[in-house]
N, C-alpha and C positions, 0 to 999 in steps of 0.2 A: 400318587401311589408310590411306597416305595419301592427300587430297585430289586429284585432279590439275585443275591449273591452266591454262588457254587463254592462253597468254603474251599471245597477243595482242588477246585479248578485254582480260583485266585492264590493257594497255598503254593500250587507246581506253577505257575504262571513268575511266583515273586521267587520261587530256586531257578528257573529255566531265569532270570533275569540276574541271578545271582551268578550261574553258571558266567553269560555273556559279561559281564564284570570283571572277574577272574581271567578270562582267556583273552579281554582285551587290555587290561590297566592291569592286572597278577594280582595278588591275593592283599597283598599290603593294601592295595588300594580298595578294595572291598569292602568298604566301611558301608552301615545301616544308611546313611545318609546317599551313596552312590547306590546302592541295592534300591531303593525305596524311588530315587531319582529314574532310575533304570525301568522299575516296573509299573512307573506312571501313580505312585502314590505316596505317600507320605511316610515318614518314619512312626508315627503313633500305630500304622495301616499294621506295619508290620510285625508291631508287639500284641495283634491280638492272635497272629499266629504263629508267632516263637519266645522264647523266653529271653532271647540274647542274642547278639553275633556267633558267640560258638554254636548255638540251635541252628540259625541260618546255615551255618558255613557244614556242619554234621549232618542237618536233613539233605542239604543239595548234595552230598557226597554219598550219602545212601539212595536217595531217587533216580543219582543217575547210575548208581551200580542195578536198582533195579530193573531199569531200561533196560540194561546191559543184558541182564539175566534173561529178562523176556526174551531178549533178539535171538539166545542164544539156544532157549526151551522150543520158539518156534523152528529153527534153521537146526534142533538134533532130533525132533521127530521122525521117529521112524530107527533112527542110527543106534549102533551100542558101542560098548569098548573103544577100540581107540579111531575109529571113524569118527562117533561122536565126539571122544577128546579132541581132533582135529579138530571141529569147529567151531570146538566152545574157544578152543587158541587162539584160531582165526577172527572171532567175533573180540577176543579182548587185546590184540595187538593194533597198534598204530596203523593201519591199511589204509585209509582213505582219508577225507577230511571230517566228516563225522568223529571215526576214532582217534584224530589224530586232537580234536578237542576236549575229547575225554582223557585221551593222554596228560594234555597241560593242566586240567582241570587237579587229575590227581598228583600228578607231579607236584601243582600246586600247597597241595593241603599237605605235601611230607613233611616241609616246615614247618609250617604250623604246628602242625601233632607236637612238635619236639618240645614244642614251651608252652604245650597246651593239654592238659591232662585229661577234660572231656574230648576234645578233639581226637586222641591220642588211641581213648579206649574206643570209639566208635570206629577207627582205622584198623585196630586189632580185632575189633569182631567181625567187621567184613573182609579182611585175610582171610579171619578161621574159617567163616562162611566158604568163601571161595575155594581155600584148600579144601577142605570136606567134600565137596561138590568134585574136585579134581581125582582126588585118592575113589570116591565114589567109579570115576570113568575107570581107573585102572584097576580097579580089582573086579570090573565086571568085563576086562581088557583082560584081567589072568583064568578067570573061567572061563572066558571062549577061548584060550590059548594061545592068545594073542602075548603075552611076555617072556621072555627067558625065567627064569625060574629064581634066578639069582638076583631078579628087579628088583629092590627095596620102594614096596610103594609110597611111603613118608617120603623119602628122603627122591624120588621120581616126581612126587607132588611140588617138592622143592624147587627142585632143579625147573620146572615151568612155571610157575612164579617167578624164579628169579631173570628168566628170561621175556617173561612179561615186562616189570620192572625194567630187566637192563635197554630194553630195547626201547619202551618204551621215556625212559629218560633218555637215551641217545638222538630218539627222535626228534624230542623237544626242542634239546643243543644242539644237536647235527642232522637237519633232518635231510639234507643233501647226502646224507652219508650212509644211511638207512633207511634205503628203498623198499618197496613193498614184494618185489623181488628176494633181495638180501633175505626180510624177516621172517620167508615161507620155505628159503631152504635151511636157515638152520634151524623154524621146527621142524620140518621133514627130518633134517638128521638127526634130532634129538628123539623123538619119535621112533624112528628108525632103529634107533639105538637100543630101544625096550626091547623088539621084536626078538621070536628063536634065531639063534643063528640059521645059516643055510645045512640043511642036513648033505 
């Protein structure tokens, strides 16, 4: 009788094998042939569920933002405004070793995007995704009155993004140097910083 196979299970099984690739050997080394070695099958295994290396390298970068998103849907229940924005921050910064592999992961794929135009647009719509989702916390952060009035929520969307980002490439190259300490006070005072002043 034969096997039956969970398409979808073996689809996350060969990115979860694709991820461990990348965050051991880096992304150059990430070729069909180590991917397929990794996930205990063959490189044919792999073309009936991607079209290419950049599919590989694009879906493993959206299923692990998905993760991401789940972690952070369950851990804001219940929260609004910028309680919730804490810990949607907290779930996407470099904290533990979990996120500190998601870190390398997407550090990983910045290069690539650059000389890779599918790769490229699939990074630009999980930005937008995430900002939209960020500006979402703060303008339901300016109707409980949770901002100075002067907060520009775009450009406040920003400003944690790039803190994402900076911190999370510091960590990668310095992670001696960007403790999980460090990365919670200066969102705290970025954070902070939205708030009314003190009357």
């Amino acid at each position: 009788m034969p096997k039956i196979v969970n398409w979808d299970d073996r689809r996350d099984e060969i990115l979860a094998a694709t991820w461990r690739v990348i965050a051991r050997d880096g992304i150059a080394k990430a070729t069909v042939r180590a991917i397929a070695r990794e996930a205990h099958c063959s490189p044919g295994i792999l073309a009936h569920y991607f079209d290419d290396k950049a599919d590989i390298l694009g879906s493993a970068l959206v299923l692990s933002h998905r993760r991401v998103a789940a972690r952070m849907d369950a851990r804001t229940a219940g929260l609004a405004g910028l309680d919730a924005l804490r810990v949607v921050m907290l779930e996407a910064l470099p904290l533990d070793d979990e996120r500190d592999l998601e870190a390398q992961i997407e550090i990983s794929f910045w290069g690539r995007a650059l000389g890779n135009p599918e790769l490229r647009t699939v990074q630009h719509a999980e930005f937008d995704r995430f900002a939209g989702r960020l500006r979402a916390y703060l303008a339901e952060a300016r109707k409980l009155g949770e901002l100075r009035d002067s907060v520009d929520i775009d450009l406040a969307a920003h400003q944690l993004l790039v803190l994402i980002d900076g911190l999370s490439a510091q960590r990668v190259l310095y992670p001696d140097r960007v403790t999980a300490a460090r990365q919670r006070r200066m969102l705290s005072e970025l954070l902070d910083s939205f708030r009314p002043w003190p009357a």
